[in-house]
Residue frames relative to the residue before (quaternion, step in Angstrom):
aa qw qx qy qz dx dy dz
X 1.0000 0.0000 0.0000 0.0000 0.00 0.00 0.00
X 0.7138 0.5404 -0.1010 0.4339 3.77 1.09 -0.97
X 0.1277 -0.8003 0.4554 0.3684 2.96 1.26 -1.62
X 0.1690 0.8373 -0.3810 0.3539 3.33 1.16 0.62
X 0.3772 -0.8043 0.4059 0.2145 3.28 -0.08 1.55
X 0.2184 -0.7305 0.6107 0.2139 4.16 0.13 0.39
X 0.7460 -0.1833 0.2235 0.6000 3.78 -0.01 -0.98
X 0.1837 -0.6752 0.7142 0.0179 3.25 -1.96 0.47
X 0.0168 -0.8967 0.4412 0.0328 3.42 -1.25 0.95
X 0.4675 -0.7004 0.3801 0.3827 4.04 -0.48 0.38
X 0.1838 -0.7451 0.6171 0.1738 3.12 -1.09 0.93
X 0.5564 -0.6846 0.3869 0.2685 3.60 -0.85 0.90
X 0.7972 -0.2448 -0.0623 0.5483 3.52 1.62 0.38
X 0.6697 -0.6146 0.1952 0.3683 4.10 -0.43 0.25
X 0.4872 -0.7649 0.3960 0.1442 3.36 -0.94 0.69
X 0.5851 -0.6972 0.2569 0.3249 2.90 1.56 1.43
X 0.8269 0.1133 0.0690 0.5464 3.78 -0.76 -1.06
X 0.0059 0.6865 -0.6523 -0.3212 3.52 0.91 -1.34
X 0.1324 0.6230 -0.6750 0.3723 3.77 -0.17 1.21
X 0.7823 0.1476 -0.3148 0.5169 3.98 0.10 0.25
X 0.4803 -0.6147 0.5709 0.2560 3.18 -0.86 1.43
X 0.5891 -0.3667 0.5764 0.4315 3.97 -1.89 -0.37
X 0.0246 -0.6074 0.7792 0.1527 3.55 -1.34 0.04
X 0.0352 -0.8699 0.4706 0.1432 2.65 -1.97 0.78
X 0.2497 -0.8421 0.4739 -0.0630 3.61 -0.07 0.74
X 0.8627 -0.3530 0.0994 0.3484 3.96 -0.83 0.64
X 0.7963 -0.4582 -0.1373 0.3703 2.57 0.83 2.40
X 0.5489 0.5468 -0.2932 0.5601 3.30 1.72 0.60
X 0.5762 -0.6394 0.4991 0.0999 3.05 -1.06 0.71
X 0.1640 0.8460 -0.5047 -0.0528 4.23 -0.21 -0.17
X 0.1605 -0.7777 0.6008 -0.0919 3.40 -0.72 1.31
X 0.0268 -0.7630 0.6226 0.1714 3.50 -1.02 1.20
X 0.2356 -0.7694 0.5937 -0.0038 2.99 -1.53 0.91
X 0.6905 -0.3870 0.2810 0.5427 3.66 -1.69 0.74
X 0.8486 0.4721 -0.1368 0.1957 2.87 -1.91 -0.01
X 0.5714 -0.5654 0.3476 0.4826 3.51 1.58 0.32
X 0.5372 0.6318 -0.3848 0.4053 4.03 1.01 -0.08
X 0.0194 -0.5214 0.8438 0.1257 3.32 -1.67 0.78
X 0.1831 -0.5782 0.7951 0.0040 3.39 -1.91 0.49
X 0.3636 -0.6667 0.6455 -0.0816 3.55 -0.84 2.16
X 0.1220 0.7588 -0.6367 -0.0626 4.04 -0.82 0.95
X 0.4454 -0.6292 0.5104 0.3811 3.41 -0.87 0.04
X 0.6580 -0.5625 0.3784 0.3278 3.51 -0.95 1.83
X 0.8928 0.1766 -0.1612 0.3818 3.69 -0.31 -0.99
X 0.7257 0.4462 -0.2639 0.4524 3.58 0.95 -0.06
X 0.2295 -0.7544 0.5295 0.3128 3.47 1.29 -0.78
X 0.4156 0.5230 -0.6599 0.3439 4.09 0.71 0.41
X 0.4759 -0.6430 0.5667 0.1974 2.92 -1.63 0.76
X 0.5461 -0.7300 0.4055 0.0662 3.47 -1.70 1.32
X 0.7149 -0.1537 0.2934 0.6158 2.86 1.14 -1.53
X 0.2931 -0.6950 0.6176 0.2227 3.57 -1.44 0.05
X 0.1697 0.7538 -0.5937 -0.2247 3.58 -0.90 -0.19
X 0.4136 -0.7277 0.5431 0.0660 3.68 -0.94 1.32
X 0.1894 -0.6992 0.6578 0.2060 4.41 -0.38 0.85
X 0.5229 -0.6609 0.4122 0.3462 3.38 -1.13 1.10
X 0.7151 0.2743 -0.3191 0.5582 3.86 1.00 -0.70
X 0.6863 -0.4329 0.4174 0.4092 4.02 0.21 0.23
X 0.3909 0.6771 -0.6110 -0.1242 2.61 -1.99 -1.57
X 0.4877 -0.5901 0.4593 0.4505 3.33 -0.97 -0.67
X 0.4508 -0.7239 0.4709 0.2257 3.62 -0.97 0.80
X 0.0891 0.8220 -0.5183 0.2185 3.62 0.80 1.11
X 0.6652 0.3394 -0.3198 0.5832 4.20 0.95 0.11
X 0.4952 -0.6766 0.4958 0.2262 2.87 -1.48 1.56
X 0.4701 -0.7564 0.3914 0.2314 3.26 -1.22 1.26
X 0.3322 -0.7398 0.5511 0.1963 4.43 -0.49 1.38
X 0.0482 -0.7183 0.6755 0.1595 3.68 -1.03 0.73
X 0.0264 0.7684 -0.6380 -0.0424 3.64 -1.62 0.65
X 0.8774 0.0750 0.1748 0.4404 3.43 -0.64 -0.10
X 0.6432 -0.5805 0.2381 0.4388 3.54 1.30 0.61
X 0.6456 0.4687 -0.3577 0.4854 3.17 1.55 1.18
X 0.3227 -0.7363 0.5682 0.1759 3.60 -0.94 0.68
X 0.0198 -0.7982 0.6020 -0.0019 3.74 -1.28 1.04
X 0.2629 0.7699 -0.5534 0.1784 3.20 -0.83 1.05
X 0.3047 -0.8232 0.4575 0.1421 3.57 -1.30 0.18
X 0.3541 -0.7938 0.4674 0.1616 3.27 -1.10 0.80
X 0.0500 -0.8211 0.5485 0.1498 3.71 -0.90 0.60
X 0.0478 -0.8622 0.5019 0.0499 3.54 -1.42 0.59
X 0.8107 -0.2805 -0.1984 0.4740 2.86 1.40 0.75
X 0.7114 -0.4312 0.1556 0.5327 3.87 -0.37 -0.03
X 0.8101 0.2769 -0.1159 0.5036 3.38 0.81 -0.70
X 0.4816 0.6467 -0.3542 0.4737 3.87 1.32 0.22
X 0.6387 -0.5815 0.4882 0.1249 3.06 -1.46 0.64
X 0.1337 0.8655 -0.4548 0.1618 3.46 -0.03 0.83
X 0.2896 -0.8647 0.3849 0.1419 3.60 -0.85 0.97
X 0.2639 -0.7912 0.5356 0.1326 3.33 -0.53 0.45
X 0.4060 -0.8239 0.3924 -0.0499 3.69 0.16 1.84
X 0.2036 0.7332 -0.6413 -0.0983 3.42 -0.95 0.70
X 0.0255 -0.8375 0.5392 -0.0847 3.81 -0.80 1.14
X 0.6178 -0.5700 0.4744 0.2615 3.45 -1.00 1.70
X 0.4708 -0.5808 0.6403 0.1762 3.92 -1.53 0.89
X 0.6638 0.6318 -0.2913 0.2747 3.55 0.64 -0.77
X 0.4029 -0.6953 0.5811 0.1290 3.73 -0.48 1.43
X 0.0920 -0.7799 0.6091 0.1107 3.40 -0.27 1.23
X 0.8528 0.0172 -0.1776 0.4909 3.39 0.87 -0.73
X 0.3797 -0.7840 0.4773 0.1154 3.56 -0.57 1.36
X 0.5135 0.5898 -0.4497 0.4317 3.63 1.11 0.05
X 0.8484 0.3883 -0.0205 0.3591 3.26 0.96 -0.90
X 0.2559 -0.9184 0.2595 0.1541 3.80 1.02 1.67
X 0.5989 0.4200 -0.1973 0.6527 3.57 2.30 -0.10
X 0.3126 0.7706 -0.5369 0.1419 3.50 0.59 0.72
X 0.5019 -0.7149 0.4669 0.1379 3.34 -0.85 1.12
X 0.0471 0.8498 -0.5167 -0.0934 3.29 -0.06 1.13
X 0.5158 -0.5678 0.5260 0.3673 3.77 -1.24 -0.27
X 0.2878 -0.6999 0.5996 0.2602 3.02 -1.58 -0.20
X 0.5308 -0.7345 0.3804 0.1843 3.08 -0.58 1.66
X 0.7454 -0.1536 0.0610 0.6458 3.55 1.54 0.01
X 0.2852 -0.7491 0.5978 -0.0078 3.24 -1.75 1.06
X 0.0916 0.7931 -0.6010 -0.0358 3.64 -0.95 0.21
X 0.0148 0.8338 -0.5384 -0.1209 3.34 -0.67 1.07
X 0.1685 -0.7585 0.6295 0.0081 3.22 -1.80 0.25
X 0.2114 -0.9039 0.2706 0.2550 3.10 -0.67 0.72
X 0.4705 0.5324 -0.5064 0.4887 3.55 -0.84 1.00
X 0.2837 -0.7071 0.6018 0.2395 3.97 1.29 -0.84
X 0.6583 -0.4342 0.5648 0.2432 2.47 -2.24 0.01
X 0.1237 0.6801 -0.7129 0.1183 3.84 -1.14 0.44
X 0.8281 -0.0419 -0.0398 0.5575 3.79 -0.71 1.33
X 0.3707 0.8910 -0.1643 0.2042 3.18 1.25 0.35
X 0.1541 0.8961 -0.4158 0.0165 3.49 2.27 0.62
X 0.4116 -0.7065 0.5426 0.1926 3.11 -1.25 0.87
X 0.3077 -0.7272 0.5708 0.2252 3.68 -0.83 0.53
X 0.0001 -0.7886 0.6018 0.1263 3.76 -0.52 0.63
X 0.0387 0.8019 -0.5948 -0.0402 3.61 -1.13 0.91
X 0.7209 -0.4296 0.2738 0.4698 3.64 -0.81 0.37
X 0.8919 -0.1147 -0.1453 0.4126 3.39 -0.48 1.85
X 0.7649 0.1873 -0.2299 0.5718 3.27 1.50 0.70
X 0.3523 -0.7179 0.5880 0.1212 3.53 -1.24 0.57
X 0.0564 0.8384 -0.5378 -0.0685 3.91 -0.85 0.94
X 0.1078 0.8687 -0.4737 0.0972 3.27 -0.56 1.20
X 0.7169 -0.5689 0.3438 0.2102 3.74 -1.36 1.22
X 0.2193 0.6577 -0.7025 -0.1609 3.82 -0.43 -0.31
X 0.7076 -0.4019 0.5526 0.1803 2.49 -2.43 -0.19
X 0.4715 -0.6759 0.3729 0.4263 3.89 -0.46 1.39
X 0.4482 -0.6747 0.4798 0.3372 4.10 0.35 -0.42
X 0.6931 0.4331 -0.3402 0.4652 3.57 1.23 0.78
X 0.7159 -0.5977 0.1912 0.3060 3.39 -0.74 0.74
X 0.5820 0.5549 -0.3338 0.4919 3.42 1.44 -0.84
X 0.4002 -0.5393 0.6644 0.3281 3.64 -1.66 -0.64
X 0.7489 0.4352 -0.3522 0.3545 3.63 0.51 0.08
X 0.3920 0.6596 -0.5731 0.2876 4.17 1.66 0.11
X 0.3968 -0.6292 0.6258 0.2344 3.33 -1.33 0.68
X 0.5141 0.6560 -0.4553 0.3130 4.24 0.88 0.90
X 0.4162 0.6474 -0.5864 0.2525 3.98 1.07 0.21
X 0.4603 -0.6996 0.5323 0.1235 3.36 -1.41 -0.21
X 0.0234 -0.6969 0.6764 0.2370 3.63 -0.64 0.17
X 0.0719 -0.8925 0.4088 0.1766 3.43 -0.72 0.95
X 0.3668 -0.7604 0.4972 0.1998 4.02 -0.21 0.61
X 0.3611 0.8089 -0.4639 -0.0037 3.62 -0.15 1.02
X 0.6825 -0.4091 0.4256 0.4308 3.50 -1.43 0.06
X 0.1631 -0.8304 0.5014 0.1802 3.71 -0.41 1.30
X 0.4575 0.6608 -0.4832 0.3472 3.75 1.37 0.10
X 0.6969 0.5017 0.0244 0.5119 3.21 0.80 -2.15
X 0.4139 -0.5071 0.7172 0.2391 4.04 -0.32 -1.62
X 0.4189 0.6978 -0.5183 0.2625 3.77 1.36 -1.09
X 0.4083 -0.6274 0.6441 0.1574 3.59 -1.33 0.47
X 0.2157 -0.7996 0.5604 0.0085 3.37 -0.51 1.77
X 0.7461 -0.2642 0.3171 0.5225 3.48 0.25 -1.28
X 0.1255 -0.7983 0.5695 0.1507 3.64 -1.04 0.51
X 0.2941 -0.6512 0.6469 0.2663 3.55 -1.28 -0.05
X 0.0283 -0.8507 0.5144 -0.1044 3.53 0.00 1.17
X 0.8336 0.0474 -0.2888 0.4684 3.36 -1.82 0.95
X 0.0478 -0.6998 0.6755 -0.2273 3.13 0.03 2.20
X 0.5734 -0.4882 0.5384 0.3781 3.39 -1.88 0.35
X 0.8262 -0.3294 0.0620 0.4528 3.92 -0.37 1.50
X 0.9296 -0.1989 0.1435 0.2752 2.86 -1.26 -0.65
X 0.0535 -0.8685 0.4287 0.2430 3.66 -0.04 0.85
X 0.0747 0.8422 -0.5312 0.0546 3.76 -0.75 0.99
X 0.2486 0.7006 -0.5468 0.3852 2.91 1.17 1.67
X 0.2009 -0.4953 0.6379 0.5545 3.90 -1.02 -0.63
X 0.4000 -0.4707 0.7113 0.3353 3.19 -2.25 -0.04
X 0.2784 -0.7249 0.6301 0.0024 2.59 -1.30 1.34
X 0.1140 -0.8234 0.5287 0.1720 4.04 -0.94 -0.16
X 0.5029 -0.7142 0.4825 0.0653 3.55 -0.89 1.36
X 0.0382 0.7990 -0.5630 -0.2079 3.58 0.10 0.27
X 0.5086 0.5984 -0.4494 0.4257 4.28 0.87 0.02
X 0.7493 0.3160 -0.1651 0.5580 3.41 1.02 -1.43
X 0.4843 -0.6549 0.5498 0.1850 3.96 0.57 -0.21
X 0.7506 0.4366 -0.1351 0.4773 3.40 1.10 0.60
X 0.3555 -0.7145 0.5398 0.2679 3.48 -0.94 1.10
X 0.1346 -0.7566 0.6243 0.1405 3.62 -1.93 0.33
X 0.1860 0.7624 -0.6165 0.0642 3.48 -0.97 0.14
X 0.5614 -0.6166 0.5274 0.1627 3.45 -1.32 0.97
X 0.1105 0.7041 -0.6640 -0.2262 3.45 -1.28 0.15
X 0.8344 -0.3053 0.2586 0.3790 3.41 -1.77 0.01
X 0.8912 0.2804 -0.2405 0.2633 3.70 0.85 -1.27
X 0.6660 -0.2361 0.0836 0.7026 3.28 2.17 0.88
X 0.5610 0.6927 -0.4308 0.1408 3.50 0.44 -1.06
């Protein structure tokens, strides 16, 4: 109501474009940053929880999906590169320590990455868009990809879409069905 600053916290570095809003989710905060990095704060205090670092980077340009005590999102570095799309547990294993290095409980890469790239989580799987891995907007090589949200396991894809998809997937419960946009109309 005031604007009164309540609390304020450090991010361990910047969030590039800022194009991905915070998400929150069991009392923490999550922030993607440059460089392959998500940075966990605690909701009411803004101290920081944890970091998690992608072994190849990227920019954090996909909004980040919480389920079940897990975060999904993707990272992109350039049109034709290899780029991973990350799921990683919320859970502060060690609270002593406000830079703990977490893992990711599972990777998937692809090349071209993720860019605008919302993941859809549904009960025991995760469906998400990439980018076709070529420079134009009109290759017929993105993916929709269907995966195992426990594991990362590769379920099924829907392959040689119209370019790049940089939609989230979204899911209809009237029609029974997921949507998402790509780049060359589809």
């Amino acid at each position: 109501v005031t604007g009164e600053v309540l609390a304020r916290g450090k991010m361990v570095g910047s969030s590039s474009f800022a194009i991905t809003p915070p998400t929150y989710a069991e009392g923490m905060i999550f922030v993607a940053l440059s460089d392959g990095r998500i940075q966990a704060f605690n909701a009411d205090t803004l101290e920081s929880l944890w970091v998690f670092t992608d072994a190849m980077g990227g920019q954090p340009n996909c909004p980040l999906t919480y389920k079940d005590g897990y975060l999904y999102t993707g990272f992109w570095i350039g049109e034709r590169d290899m780029a991973n799309f990350v799921c990683v547990s919320v859970t502060d294993e060690d609270p002593s320590y406000d830079k703990e290095m977490k893992r990711a409980t599972w990777t998937y890469a692809s090349k071209g990455g993720y860019y605008w790239a919302g993941a859809y989580a549904g009960d025991g799987y995760v469906m998400v868009g990439t980018d076709d891995g070529e420079s134009l907007y009109y290759s017929q090589t993105s993916k929709l990809l269907l995966l195992d949200a426990e594991t990362g396991r590769f379920m099924d894809s829907w392959n040689n879409l119209d370019a790049d998809i940089r939609s989230t997937v979204v899911y209809d419960e009237v029609t029974k069905a997921h949507y998402f946009t790509a780049k060359g109309g589809t």
